[in-house]
N, CA and C of each residue as an Amber inpcrd file, in Angstrom:
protein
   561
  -1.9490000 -78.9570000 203.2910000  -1.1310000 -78.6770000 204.4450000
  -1.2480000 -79.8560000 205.3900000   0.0020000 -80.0430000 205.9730000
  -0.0010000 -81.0180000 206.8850000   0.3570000 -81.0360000 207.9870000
  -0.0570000 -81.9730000 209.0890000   0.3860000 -80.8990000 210.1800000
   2.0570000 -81.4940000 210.8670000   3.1120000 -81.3690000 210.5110000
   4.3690000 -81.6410000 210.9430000   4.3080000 -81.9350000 212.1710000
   5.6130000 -82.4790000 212.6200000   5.8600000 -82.5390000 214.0160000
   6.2860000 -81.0280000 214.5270000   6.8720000 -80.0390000 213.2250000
   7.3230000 -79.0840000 213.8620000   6.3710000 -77.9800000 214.3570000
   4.9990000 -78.0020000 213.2310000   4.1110000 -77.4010000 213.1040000
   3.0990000 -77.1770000 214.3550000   3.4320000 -78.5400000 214.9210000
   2.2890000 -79.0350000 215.5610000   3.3170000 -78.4130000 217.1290000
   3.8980000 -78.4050000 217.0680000   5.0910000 -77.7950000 218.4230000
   5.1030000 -76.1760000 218.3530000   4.9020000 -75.7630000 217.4210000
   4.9590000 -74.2400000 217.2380000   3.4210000 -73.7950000 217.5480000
   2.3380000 -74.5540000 217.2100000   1.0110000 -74.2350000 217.8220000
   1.1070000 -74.6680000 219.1110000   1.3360000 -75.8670000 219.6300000
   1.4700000 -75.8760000 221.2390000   1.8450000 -74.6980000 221.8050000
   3.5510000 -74.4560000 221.3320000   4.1380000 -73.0500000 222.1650000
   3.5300000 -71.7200000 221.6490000   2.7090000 -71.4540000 220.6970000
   2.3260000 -70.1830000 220.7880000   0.9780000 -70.3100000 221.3390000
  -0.0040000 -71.6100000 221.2140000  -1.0940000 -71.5930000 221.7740000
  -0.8900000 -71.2090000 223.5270000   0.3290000 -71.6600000 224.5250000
   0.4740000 -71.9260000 225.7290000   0.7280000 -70.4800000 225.9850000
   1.2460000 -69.7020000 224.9840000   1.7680000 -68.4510000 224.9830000
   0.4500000 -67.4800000 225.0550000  -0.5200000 -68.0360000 224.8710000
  -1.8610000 -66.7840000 224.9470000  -2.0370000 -66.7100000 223.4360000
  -1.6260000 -67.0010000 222.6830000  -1.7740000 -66.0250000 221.3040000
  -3.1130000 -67.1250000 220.4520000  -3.6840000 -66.1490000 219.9270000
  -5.2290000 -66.4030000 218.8530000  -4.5680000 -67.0830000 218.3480000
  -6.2330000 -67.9640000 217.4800000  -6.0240000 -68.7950000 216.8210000
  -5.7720000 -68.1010000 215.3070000  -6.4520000 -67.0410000 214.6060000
  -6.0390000 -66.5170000 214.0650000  -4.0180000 -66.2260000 214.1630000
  -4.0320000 -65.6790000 214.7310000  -2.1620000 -65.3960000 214.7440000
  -1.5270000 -66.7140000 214.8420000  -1.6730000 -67.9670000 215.2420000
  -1.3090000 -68.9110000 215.1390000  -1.4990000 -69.5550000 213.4810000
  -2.5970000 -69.3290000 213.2510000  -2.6010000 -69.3420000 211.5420000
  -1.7690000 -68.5490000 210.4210000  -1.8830000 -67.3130000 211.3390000
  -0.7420000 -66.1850000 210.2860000   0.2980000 -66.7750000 210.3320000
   0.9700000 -67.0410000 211.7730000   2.1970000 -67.8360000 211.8090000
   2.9330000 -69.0640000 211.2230000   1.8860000 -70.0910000 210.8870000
   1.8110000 -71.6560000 210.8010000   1.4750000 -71.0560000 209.0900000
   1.0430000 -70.2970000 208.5430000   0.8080000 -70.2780000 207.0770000
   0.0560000 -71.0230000 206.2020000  -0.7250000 -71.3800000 205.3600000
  -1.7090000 -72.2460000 204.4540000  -2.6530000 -73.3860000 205.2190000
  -3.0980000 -72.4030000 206.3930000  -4.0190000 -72.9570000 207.5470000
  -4.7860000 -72.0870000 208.2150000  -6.0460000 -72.4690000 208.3530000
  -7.0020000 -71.6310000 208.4810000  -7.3870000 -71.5270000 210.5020000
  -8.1680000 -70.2940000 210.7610000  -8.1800000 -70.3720000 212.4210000
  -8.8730000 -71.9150000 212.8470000  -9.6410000 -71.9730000 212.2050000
 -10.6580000 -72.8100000 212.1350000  -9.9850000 -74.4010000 212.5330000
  -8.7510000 -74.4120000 211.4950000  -7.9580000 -75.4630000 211.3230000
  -7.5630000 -75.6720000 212.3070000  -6.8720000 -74.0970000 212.9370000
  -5.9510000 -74.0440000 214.3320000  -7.1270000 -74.9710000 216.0300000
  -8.0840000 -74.5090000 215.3310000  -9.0520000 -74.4990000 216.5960000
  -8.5190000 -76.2270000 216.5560000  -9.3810000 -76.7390000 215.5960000
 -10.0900000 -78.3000000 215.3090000  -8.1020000 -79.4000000 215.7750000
  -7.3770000 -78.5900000 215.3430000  -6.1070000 -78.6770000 215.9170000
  -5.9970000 -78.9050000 217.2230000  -5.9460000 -78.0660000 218.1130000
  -6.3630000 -77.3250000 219.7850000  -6.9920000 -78.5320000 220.0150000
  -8.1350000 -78.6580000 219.9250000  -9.4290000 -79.4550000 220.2600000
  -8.8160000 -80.8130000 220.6630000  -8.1270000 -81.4450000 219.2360000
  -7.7780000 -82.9340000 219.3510000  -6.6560000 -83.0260000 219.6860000
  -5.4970000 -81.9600000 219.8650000  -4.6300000 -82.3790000 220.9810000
  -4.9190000 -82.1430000 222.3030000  -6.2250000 -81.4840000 222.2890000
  -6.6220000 -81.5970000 224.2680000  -5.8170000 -80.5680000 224.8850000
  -5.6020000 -79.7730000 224.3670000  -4.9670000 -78.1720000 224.8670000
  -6.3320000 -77.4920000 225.4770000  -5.7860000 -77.0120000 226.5750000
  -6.6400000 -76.3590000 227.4710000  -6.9580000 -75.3380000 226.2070000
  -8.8230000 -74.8720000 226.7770000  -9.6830000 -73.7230000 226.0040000
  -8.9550000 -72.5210000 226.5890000  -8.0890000 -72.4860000 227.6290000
  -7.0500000 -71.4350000 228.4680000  -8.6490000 -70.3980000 229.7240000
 -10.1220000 -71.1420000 229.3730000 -10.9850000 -70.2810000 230.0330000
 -11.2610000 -71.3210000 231.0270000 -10.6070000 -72.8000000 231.6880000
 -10.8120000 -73.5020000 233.0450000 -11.6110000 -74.4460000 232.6370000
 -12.3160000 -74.5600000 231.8330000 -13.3600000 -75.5560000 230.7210000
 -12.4810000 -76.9260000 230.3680000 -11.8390000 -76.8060000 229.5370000
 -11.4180000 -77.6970000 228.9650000 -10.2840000 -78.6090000 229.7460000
  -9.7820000 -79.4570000 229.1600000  -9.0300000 -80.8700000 229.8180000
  -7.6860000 -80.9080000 229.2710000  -7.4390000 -79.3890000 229.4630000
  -5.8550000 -79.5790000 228.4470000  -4.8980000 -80.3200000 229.2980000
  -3.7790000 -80.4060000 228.6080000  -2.3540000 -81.0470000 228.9180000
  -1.8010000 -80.0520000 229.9080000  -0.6610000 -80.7890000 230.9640000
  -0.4010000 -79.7480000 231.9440000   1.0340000 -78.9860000 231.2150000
   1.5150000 -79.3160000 229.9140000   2.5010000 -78.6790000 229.1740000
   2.4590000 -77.5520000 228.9410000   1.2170000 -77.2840000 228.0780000
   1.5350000 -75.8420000 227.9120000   1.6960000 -75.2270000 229.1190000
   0.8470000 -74.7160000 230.0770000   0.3390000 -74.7470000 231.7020000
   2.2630000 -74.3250000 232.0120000   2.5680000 -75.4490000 232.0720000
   4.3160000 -75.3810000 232.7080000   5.4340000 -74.2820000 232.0920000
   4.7880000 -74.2410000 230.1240000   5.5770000 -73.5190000 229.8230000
   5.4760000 -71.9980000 230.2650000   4.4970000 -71.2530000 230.8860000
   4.6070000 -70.0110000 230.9690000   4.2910000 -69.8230000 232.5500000
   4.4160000 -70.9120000 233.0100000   4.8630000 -70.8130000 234.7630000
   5.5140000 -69.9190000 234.8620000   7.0300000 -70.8030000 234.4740000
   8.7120000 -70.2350000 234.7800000   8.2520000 -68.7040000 234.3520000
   7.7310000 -68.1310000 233.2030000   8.5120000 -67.0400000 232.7950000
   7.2950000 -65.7900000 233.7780000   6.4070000 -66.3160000 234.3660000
   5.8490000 -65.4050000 235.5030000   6.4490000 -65.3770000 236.7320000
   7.2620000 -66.3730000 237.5770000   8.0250000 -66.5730000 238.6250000
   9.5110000 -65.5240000 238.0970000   9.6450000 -65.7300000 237.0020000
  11.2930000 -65.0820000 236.5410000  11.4460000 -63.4470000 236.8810000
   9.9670000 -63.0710000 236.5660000   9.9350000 -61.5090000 236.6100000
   9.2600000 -61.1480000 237.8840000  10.1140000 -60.1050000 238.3990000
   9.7860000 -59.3650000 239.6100000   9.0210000 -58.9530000 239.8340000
   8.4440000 -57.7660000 239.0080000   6.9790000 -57.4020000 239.2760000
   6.0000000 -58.2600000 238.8760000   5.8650000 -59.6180000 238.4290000
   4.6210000 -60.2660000 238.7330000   4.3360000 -61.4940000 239.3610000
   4.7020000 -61.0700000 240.7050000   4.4230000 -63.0720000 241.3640000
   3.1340000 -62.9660000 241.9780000   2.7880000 -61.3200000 241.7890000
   1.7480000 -61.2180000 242.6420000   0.4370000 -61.9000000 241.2160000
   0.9650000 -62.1800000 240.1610000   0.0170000 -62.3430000 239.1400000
  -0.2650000 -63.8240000 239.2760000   0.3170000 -64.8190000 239.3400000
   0.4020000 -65.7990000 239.8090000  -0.7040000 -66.5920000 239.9860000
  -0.8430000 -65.9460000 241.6130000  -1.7300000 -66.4060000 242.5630000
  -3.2330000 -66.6250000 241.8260000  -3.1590000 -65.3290000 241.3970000
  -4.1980000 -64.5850000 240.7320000  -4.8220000 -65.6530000 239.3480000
  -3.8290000 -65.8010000 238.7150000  -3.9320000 -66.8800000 237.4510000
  -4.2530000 -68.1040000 238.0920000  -3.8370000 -68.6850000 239.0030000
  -4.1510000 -70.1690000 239.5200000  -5.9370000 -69.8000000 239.8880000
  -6.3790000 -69.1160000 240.7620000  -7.3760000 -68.8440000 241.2220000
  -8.7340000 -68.9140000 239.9890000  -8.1870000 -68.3380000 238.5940000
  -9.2860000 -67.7240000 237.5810000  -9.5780000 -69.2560000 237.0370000
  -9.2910000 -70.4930000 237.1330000 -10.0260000 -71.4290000 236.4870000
 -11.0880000 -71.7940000 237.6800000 -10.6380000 -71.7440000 239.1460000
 -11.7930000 -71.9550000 239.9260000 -13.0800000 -70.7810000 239.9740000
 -12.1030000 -70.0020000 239.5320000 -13.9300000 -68.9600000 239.4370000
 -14.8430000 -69.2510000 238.1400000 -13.6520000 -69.0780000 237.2400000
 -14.5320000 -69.6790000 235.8930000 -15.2970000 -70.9200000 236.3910000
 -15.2810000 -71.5560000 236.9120000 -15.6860000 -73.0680000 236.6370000
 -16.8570000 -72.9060000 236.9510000 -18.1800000 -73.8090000 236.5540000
 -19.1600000 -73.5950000 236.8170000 -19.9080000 -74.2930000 238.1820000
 -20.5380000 -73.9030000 238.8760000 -21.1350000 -74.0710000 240.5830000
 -21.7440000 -75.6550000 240.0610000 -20.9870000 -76.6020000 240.7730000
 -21.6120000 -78.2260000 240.8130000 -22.6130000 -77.8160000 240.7950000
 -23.6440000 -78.8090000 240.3130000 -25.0540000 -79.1530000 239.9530000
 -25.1660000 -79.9820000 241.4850000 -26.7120000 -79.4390000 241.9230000
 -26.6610000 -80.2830000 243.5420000 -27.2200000 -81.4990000 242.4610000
 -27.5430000 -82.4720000 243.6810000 -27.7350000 -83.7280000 243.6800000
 -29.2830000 -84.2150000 242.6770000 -30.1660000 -82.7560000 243.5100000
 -31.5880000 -83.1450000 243.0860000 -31.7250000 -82.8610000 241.5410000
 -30.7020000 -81.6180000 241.0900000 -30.9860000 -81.5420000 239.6310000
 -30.3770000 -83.0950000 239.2420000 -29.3260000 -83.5200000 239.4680000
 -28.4790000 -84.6030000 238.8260000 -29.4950000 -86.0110000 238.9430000
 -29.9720000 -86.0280000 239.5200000 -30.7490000 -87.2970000 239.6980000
 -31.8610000 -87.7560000 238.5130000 -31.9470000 -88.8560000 238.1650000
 -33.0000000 -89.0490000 237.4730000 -33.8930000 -89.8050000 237.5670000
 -34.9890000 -89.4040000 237.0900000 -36.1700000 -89.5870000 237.8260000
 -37.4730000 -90.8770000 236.9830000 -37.0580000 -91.8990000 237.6580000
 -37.4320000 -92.7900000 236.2430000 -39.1770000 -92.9360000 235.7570000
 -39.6950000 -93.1650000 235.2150000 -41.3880000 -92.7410000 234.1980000
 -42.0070000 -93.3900000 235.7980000 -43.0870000 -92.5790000 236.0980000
 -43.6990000 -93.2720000 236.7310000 -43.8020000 -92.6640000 238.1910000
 -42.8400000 -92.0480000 238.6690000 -41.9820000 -91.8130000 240.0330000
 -42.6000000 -90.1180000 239.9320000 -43.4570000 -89.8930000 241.1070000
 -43.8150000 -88.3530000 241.4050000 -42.1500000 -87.4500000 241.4430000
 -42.4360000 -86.3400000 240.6590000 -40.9220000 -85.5120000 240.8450000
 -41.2000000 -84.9410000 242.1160000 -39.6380000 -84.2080000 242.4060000
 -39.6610000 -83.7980000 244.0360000 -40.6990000 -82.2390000 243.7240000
 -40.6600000 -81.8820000 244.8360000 -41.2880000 -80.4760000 244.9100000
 -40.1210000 -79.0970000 244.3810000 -41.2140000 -78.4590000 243.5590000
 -39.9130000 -77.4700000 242.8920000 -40.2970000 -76.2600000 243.2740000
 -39.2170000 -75.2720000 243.8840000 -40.1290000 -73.7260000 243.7830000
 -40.4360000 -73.1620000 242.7500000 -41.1990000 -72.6200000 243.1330000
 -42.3390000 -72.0450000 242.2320000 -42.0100000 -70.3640000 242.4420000
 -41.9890000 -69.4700000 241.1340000 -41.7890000 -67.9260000 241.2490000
 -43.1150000 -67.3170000 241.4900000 -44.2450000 -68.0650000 241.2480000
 -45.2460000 -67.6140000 241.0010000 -45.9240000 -68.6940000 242.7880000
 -45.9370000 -68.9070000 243.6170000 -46.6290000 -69.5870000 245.2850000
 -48.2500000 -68.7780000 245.4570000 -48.4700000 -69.8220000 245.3010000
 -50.0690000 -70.0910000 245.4740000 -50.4870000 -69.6770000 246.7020000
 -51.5000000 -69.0460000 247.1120000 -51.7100000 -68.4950000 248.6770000
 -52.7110000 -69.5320000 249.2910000 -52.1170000 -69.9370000 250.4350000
 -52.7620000 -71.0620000 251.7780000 -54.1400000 -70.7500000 251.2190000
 -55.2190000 -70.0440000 251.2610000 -56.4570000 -69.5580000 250.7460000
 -56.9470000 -70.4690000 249.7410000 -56.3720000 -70.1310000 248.5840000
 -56.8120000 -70.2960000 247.3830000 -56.5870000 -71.8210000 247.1680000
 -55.1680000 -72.7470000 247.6940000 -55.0920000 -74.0960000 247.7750000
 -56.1500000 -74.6510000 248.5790000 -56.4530000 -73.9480000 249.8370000
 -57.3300000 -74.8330000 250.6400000 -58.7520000 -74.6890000 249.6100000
 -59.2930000 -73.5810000 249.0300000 -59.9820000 -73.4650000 248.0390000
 -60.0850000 -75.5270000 246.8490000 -59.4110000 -75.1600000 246.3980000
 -59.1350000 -76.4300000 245.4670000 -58.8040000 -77.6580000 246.3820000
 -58.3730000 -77.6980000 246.9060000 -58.2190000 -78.9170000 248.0590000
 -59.6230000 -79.6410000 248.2810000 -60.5070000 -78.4710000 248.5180000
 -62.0290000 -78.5710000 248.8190000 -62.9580000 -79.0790000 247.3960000
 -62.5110000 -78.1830000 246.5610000 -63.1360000 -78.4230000 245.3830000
 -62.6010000 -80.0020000 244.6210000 -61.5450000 -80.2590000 244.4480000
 -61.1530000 -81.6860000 244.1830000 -61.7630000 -82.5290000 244.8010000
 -61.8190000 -82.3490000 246.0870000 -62.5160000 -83.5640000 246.6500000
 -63.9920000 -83.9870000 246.3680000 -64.8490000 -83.1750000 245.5270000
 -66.2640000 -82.9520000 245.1690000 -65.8260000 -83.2220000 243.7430000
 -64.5420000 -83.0320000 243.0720000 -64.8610000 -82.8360000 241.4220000
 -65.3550000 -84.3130000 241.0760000 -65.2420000 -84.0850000 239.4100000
 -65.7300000 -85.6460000 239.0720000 -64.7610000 -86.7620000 238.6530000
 -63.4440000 -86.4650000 238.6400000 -62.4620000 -87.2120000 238.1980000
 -62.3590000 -87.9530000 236.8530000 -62.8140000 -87.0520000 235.8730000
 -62.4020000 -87.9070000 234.7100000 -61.2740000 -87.9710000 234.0170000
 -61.2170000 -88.6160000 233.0080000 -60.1460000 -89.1040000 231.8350000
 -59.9160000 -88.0830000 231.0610000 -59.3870000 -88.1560000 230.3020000
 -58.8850000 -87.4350000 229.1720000 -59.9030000 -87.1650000 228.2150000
 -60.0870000 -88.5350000 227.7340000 -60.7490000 -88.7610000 226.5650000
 -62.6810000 -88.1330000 227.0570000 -63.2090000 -88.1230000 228.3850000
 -64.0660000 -87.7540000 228.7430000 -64.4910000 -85.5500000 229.1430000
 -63.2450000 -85.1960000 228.9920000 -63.4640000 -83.7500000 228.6330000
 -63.9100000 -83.1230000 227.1440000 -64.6530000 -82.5290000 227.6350000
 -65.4280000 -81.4360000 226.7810000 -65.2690000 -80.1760000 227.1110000
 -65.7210000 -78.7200000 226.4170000 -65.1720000 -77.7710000 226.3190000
 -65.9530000 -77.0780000 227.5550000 -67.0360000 -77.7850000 228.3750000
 -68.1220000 -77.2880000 229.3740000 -67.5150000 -78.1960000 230.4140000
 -66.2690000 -78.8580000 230.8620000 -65.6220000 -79.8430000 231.6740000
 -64.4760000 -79.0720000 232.3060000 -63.9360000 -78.9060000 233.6000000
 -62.1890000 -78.1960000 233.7240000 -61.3400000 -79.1160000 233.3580000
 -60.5230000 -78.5130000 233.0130000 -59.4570000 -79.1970000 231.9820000
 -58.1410000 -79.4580000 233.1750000 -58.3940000 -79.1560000 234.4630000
 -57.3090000 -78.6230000 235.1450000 -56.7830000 -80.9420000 235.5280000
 -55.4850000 -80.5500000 235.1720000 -54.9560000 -81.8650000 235.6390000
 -54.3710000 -82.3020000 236.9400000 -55.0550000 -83.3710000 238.0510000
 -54.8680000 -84.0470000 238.9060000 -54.2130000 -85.3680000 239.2450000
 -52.4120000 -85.1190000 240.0380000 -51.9180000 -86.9050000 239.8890000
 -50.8460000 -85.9800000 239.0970000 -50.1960000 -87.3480000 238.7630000
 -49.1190000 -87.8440000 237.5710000 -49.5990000 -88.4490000 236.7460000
 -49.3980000 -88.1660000 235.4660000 -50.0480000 -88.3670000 234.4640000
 -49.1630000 -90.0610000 233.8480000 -47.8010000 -89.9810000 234.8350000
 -47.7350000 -91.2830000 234.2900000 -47.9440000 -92.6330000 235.1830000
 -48.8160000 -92.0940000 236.1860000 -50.1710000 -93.3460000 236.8540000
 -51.3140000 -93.4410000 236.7250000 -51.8520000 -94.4980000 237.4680000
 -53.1900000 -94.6370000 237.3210000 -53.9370000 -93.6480000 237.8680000
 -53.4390000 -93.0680000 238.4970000 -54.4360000 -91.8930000 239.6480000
 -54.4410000 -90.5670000 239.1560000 -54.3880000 -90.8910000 237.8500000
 -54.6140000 -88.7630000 237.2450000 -55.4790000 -88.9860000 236.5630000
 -56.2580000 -88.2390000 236.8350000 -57.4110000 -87.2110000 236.5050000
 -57.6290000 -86.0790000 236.5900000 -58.4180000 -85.5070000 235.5450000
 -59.3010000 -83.9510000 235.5550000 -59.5580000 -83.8040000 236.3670000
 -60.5490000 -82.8240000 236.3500000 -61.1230000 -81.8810000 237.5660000
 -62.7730000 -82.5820000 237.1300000 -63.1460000 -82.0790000 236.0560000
 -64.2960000 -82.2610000 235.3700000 -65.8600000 -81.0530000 235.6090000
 -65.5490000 -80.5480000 236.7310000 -66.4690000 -79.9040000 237.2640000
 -66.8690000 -78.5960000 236.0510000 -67.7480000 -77.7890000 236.1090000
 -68.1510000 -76.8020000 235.0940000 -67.4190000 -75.4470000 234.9220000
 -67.0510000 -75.2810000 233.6800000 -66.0510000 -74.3790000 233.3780000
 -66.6020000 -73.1660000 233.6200000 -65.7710000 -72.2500000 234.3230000
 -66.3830000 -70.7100000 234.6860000 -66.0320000 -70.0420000 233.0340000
 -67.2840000 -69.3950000 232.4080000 -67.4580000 -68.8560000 231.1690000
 -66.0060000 -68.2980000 230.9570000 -65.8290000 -68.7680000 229.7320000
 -64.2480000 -68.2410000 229.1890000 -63.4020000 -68.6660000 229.8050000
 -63.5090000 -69.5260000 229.8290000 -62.1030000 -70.3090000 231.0110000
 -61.8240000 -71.5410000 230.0580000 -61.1140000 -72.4520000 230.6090000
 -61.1320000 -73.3970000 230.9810000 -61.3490000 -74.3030000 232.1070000
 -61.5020000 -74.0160000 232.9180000 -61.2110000 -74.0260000 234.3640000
 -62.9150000 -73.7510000 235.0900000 -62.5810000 -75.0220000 236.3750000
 -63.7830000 -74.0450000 236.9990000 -63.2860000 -73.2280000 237.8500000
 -64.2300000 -72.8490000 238.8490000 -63.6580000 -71.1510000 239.5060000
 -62.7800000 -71.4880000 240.5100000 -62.6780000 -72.2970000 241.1950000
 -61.4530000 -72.2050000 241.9990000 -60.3480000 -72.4610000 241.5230000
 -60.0850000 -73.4700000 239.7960000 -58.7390000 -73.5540000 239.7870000
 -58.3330000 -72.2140000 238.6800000 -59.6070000 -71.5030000 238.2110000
 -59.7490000 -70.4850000 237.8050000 -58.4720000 -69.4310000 238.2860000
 -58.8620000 -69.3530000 239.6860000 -58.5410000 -68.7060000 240.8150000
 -56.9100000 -69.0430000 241.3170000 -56.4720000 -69.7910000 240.6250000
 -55.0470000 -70.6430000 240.8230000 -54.4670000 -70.4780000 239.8180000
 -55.2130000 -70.9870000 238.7810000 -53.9780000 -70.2020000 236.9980000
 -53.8470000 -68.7770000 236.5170000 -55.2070000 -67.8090000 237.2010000
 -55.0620000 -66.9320000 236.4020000 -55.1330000 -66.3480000 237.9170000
 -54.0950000 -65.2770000 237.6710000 -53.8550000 -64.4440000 238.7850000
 -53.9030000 -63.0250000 238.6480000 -54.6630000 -62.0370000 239.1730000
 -53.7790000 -60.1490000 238.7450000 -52.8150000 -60.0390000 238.4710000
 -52.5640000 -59.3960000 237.7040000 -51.2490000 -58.6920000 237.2110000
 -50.5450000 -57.6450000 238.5670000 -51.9310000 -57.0850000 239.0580000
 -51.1320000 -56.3480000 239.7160000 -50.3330000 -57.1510000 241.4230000
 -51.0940000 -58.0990000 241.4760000 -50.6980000 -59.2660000 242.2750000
 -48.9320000 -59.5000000 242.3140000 -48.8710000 -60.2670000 240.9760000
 -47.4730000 -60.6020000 240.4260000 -47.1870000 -59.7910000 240.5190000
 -46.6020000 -58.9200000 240.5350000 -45.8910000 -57.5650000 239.8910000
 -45.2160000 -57.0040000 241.5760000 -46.3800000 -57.3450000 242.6380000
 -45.6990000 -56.6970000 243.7760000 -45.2960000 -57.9110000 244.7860000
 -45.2300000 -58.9610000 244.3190000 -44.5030000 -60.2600000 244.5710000
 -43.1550000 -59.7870000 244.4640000 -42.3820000 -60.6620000 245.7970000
 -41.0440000 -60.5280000 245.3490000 -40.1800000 -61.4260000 244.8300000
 -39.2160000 -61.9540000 243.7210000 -38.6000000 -62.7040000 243.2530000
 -37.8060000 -63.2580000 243.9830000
């Protein structure tokens, strides 16, 4: 099957018309939906859901025949409006930005906010830990990581792990939280 000039005009006008890709296949004959789609696609015909980058042709052809009829101009309005709702909410700036190796990321909220307490807790305790490397932890060391890991200034914690942890007790006190804590947090 090939796709004609006529072929290819009869999927435009029934695609602009609303109609499946399936029924456009029943119609067009020894061509599959699939075909119809990959069709659609590379002539750049709107997805008809505000997404896509179609041509303003089809678009024009079923203007006229909503203006023609009386009872629907109120539909119209309505149809112009549904690609701006579909469309998806711009991305702000801070997601879009990128952030090159090396460069602290910005501050992100957090679902889970740490209580003034428990930071000033670790605030205190960092400043006493031992600051090691990577390669200098052991399973009796906190594992908890300090810095950006892609500078010179990160380091462990190093201080002594509260039994069954990883962690010593204040950052203990920071990763592992009650359940019943979380739970009456509000989202």
């Amino acid at each position: 099957m090939s796709w004609t000039d006529d072929r290819v005009e009869t999927l435009k006008k029934m695609w602009g018309e609303g109609q499946s890709a399936s029924q456009i296949a029943k119609e067009l004959g020894g061509v599959t939906r699939n075909a119809v789609i990959g069709k659609v696609h590379r002539l750049g015909l709107s997805n008809r859901a505000g997404f896509g980058g179609g041509k303003a042709a089809p678009k024009k052809e079923t203007a006229p025949k909503v203006e023609t009829k009386a009872a629907k101009p109120a539909a119209k309005p309505a149809a112009a409006a549904k690609p701006a709702a579909d469309t998806p909410p711009p991305m702000s700036a801070a997601r879009r930005a990128i952030i090159p190796a090396g460069q602290p990321l910005p501050p992100q909220p957090s679902a889970n906010e740490i209580s003034p307490e428990a930071l000033a807790s670790v605030r205190e305790v960092e400043k006493t830990s031992k600051k090691i490397s990577l390669m200098e932890l052991t399973e009796r060391t906190c594992k908890w990581p300090v810095g950006d890991p892609a500078t010179d200034d990160f380091w462990f914690c190093g201080l002594t792990v509260k039994p069954g942890k990883p962690y010593c007790e204040a950052h203990v006190g920071v990763a592992f939280q009650p359940m019943s804590s979380r739970r009456d947090r509000k989202r």
